[in-house]
C-alpha positions, -999 to 999 in steps of 0.1 A, spaced: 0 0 0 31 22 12 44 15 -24 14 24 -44 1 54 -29 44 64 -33 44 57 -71 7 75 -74 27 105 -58 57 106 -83 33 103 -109 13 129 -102 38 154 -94 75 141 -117 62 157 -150 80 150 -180 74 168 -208 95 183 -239 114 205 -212 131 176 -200 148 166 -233 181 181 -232 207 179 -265 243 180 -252 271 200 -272 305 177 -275 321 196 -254 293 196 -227 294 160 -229 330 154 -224 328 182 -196 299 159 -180 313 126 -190 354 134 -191 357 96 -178 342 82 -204 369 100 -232 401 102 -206 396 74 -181 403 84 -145 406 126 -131 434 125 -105 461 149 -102 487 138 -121 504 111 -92 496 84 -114 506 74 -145 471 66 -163 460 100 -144 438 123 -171 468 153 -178 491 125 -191 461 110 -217 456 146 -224 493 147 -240 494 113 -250 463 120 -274 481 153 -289 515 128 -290 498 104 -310 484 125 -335 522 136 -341 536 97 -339 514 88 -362 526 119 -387 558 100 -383 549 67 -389 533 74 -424 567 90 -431 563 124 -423 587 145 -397 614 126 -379 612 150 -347 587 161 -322 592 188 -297 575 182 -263 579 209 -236 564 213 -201 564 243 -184 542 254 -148 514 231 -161 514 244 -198 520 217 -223 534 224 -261 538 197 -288 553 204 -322 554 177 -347 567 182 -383 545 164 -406 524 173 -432 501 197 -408 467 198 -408 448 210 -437 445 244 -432 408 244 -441 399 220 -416 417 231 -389 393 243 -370 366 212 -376 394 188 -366 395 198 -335 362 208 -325 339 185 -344 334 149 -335 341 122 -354 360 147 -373 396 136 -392 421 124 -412 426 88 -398 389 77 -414 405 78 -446 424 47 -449 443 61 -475 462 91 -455 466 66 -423 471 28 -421 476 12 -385 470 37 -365 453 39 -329 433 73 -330 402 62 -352 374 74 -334 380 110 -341 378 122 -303 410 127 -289 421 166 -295 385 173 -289 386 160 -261 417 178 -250 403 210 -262 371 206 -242 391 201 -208 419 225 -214 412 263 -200 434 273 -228 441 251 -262 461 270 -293 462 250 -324 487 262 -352 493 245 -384 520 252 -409 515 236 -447 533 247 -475 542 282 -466 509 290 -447 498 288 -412 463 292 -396 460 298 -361 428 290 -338 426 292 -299 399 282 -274 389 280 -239 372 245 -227 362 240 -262 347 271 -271 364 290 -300 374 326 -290 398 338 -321 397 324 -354 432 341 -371 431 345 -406 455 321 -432 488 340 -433 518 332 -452 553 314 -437 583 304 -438 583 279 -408 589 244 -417 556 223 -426 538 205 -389 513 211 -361 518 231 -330 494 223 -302 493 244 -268 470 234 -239 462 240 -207 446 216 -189 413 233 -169 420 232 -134 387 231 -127 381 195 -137 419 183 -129 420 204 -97 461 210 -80 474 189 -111 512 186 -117 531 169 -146 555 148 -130 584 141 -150 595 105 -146 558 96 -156 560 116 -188 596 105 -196 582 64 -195 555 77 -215 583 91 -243 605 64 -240 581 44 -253 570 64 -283 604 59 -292 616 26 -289 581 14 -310 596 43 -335 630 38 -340 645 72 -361 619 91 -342 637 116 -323 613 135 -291 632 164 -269 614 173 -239 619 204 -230 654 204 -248 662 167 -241 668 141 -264 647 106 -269 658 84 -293 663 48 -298 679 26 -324 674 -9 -316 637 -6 -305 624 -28 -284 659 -43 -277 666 -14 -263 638 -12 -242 638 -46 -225 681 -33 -219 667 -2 -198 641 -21 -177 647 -55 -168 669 -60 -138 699 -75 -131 722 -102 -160 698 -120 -183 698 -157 -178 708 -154 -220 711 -130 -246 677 -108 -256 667 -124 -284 650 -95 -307 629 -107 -334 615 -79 -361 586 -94 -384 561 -76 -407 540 -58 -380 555 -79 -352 585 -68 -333 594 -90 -304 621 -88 -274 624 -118 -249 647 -133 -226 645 -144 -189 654 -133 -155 660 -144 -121 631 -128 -110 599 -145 -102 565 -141 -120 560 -123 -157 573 -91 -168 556 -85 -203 554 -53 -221 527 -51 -251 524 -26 -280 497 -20 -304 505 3 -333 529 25 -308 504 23 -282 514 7 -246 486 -16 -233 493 -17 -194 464 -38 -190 471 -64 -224 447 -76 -243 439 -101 -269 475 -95 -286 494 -101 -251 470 -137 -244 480 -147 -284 515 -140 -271 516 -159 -241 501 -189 -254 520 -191 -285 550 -185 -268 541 -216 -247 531 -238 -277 561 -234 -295 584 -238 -263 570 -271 -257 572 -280 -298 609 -270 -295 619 -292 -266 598 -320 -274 583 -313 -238 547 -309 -222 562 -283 -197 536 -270 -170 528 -236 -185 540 -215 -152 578 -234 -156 577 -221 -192 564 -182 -186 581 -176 -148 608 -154 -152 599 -144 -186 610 -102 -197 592 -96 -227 582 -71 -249 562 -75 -284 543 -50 -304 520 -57 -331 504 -31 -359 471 -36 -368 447 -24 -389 415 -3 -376 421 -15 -342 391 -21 -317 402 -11 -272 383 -15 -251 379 17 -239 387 55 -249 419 49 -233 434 21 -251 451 5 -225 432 -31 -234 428 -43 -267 399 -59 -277 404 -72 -318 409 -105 -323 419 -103 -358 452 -87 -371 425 -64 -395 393 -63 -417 405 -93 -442 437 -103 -418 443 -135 -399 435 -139 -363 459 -121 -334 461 -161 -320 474 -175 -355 495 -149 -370 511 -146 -335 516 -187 -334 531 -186 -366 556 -155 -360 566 -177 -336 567 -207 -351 590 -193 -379 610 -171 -367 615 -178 -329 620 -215 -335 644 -208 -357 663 -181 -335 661 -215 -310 675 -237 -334 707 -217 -347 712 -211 -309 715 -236 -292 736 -222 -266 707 -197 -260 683 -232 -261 700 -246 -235 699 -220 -212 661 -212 -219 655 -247 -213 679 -248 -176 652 -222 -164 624 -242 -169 637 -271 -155 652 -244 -124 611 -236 -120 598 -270 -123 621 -281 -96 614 -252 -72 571 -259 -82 579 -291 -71 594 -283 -43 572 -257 -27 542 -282 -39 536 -293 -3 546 -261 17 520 -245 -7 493 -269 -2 500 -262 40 496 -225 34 471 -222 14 451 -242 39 464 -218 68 453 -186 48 418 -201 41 418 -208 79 433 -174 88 405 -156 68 376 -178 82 389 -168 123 407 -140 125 407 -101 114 439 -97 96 420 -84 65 384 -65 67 376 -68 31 358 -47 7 322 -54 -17 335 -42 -47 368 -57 -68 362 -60 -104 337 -36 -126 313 -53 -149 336 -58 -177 356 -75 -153 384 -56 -150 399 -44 -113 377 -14 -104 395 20 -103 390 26 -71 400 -9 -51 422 1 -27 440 -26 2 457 -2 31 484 -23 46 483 -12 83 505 -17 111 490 -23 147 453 -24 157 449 5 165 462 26 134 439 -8 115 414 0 136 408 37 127 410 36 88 384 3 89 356 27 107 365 57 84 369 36 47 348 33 22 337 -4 27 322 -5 -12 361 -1 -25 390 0 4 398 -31 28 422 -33 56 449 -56 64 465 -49 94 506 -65 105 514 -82 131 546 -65 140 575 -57 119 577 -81 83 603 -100 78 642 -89 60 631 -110 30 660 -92 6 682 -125 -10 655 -151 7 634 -174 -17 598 -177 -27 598 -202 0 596 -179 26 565 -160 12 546 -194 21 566 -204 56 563 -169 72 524 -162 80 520 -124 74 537 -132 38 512 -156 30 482 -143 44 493 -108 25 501 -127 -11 465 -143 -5 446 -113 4 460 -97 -29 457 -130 -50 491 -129 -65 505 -160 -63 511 -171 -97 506 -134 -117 487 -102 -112 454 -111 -133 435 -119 -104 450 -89 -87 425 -81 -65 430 -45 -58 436 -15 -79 456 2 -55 482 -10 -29 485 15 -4 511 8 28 500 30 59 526 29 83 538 57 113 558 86 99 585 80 122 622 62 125 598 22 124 571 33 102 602 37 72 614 6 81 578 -14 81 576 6 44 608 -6 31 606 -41 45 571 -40 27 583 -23 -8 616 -47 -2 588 -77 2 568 -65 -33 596 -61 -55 620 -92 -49 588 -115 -52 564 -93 -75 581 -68 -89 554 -65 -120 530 -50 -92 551 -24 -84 562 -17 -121 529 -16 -133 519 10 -111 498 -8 -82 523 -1 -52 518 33 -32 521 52 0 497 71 23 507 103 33 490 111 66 493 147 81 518 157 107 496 183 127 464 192 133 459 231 136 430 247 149 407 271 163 373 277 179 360 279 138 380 256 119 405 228 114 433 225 95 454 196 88 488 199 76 513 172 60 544 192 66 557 223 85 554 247 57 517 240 62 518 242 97 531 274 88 499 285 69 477 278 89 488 292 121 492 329 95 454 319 87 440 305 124 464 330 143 494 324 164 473 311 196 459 283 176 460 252 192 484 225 171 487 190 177 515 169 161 502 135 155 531 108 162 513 78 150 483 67 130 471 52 159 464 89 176 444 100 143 407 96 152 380 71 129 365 106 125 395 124 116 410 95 93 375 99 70 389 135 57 426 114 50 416 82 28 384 99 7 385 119 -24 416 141 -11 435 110 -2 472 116 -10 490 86 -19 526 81 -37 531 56 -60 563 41 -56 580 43 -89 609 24 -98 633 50 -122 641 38 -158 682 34 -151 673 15 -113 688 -20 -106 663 -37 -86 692 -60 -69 714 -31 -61 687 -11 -50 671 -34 -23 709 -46 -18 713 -9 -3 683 -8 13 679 -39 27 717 -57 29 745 -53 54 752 -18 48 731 -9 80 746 27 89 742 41 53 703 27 54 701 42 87 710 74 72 689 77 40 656 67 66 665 96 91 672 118 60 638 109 47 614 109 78 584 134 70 598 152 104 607 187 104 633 205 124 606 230 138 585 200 155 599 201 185 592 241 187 554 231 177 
């Protein structure tokens, strides 16, 4: 009865009528929808955060000038949150400048004949840039003329006339990116360098300077897998170049998978159909070669691998492309599962067969992880069985509702915090989010596990119980979080829980950290305040601020644990202002001789670089 005299009610009074049809402009939709076009917001922390799509889609338009054989530079530069990109291509017609990039669906790359393998097709992405940019300039230079537009979040405010030139033929795009919708945003430099690097080892004779730097490879993807991997290869890189195939391979001492994939120039950090045709070709013909039915994990562990692949009219998965969706090389070309099987087949047997020194030593790390699969098959079977138990009894992890989205892919927003103590465990469960961010709170410091086997991840309990809260024991697919975030004291232990955590993540699975998963909570330092407000500060330059704000006789209170920061309090720290840190492993770092500092025998210099990086000011004490 409740129901029905409540649907008489909004029936009687919800009118809807030709008032409430409402047309959207394209920019008003990206403005309403910017997800949909540019993935995630954020601030520019991570790596897949909206300001670096933003350049990536001006980037591409320039890549692609380059990979139909026009213009062998492109001039990047980044200055106080302004972004320029100069390519030196054809340019853009200077009729159409205007329409191409401020019309929909709008461009050069529908005509098959102008571009062939490229990844913008849809005709979005400098629209979309426009639209969320509080200023976008777009110049373009074509045989002796130049035409000139600019706008402001999409709307055109000076059309310049054509006007003769002398600068050299290209496009020139400026943009700002509105600070509005990508609110106290900052380029950070080592995100946008990975994202250069890897223009130009997919382009070799591409040259990129940002601002005034140089990026250039010669040996492609060779060159690529030389900068990241860690440590001595187990052999040689073995660096395969097909028609619209390029492959780099070789194996590691590290555990798990580290593979790299590439479609048309574009980095997929989340695969695709391309990377699965890759992995289980590359385990077909293995087995073919050695005349063995080896257990697919023996064959892959280890593995450091990159492969791109051109295709033509390319389907992602999302606006982004960071997933690729095609299962066929193009329109009237094989499947990605066949022509990837028989790339292999050819040319990587081959390699295998005139080789057989590299064979050999392929074929010793296989037999290196069947042995230790083997060996770790009853220890595994025992802690699996205790982490089953462990979730069933105790309270180690307080898990969330949500994991994966309905395309089931990890949701944005799945966060794990990695606590230390109950009480600092305590606090963030009653203040998360319990639809996206779980809990899993130590017991005590973790264990040293720098030079230590995978062994230990399943004898020592908080290593096990962690690995199967995150459900990464045998790769990050089922990687049950988005984000990683360790929450530990910002004092003398709190660094050392961190690095024995960070030290934990990257000598057992390092892809977690590398792809972007592994990140730290910065908590504030002080809490200043008044009768009328509150203000919490991460630093003393802050403290600073707010006392010139509040007044001198402000009351302050330094917080020396998590565990003093209130359920209440800890709601305003882990919500839509959380500030996290993703912990970023440089281009030229040695993963062995980093944790080998960190973590070895060199205890006075570790001791150093912790009190030299404690978030504690010298003016505490005077607080």
């Amino acid at each position: 009865m409740v129901w029905a005299n409540l649907w008489r009610f909004m029936a009687e009074h919800v009118s809807y009528t030709e008032d409430n049809i409402r047309s959207l402009s394209w920019k008003e939709h990206i403005r309403m929808r910017p997800g949909m076009y540019i993935g995630k917001i954020g601030d520019g922390k991570d790596a897949d955060d909206g300001i670096y799509v933003l350049l990536k889609e001006v980037v591409d338009n320039s890549v692609d000038e380059f990979t139909m054989g026009n213009g062998k530079s492109i001039e990047v530069g980044i200055r106080d949150g302004e972004v320029r990109v100069r390519d030196y291509g054809r340019g853009i017609p200077l009729g159409k400048v205007i329409d191409c990039v401020s019309k929909i669906n709008t461009g050069g790359k529908y005509d098959s004949r102008a571009f062939k393998k490229t990844v913008g097709l849809n005709g979005v992405g400098t629209k979309a840039v426009n639209a969320l940019s509080s200023l976008f300039i777009v110049d373009s230079f074509r045989e002796e003329k130049a035409k000139s537009a600019t706008f402001s979040v999409g709307v055109l405010k000076e059309d310049n006339e054509i006007v003769a030139t002398t600068k050299r033929n290209g496009t020139k795009i400026t943009f700002r990116p509105d600070e509005d919708v990508f609110k106290g945003y900052k380029y950070r430099m080592e995100h946008v360098e990975k994202l250069l690097w890897n223009y130009v080892y997919l382009n070799t004779g591409l040259s990129i300077y940002l601002n005034g730097d140089k990026f250039k490879s010669d040996n492609g993807l060779l060159d690529l897998l030389e900068s990241s991997m860690d440590g001595t290869p187990r052999y040689p890189i073995i660096h395969i170049i097909g028609e619209d195939i390029e492959l780099a391979v070789t194996h590691s001492e590290a555990y798990g998978e580290d593979i790299q994939s590439f479609v048309n120039g574009q980095y997929t950090p989340q695969g695709g159909t391309h990377q699965a045709a890759f992995r289980e070709a590359y385990v077909r013909v293995v087995r073919d070669f050695f005349g063995k039915d080896y257990d697919t994990g023996d064959v892959r562990s280890g593995i450091v691998c990159a492969v791109s692949v051109k295709v033509e009219e390319p389907v992602f998965e999302s606006q982004t492309k960071t997933k690729l969706g095609s299962s066929e090389m193009g329109p009237k070309g094989p499947t990605l599962k066949s022509f990837m099987f028989d790339f292999l087949k050819t040319e990587f047997d081959n390699f295998l067969h005139r080789n057989p020194e590299v064979a050999s030593a392929l074929q010793a790390r296989i037999l290196q992880n069947e042995r230790e699969r083997k060996d770790l098959a009853g220890i595994k079977k025992l802690a699996r069985a205790r982490a089953k138990k462990a979730s069933l009894h105790n309270k180690k992890l307080r898990d969330c509702r949500v994991h994966f989205n309905e395309k089931k892919d990890r949701h944005e927003d799945s966060t794990l915090f990695i606590t230390e103590g109950d009480s600092a465990s305590g606090s963030i469960t009653k203040a998360r989010d319990v639809k996206t961010q779980a809990v899993f709170s130590l017991k005590g410091k973790p264990l040293n596990c720098f030079g230590l086997t995978k062994k230990i991840v399943y004898q020592n309990e908080e290593f096990n119980l962690l690995q199967a809260a995150l459900n990464i024991e045998d790769n990050l697919e089922e990687l049950r979080y988005n984000k990683v975030v360790i929450a530990t004291d910002a004092d003398v232990d709190g660094m050392h829980i961190r690095l024995l955590l960070i030290t934990f993540f990257l000598q057992f699975f390092p892809d977690l950290v590398k792809k972007g998963h592994l990140y730290v909570l910065q908590t504030p330092l002080f809490r200043v305040r008044n009768k009328k407000d509150t203000v919490y500060c991460y630093d003393a330059v802050e403290k600073k601020g707010a006392l010139a704000r509040l007044g001198s006789k402000a009351e302050i209170t330094r917080f020396k644990g998590l565990g003093e920061i209130s359920p209440d309090e800890f709601s305003f720290f882990i919500g839509d202002d959380m500030r996290i840190d993703p912990v970023v492993v440089g281009r030229e770092a040695n993963l062995q001789e980093m944790l080998g500092f960190f973590m070895g025998k060199n205890t006075p210099d570790r001791q150093k670089f912790i009190i030299d990086n404690l978030r504690v000011e010298k003016d505490d004490v005077e607080a």
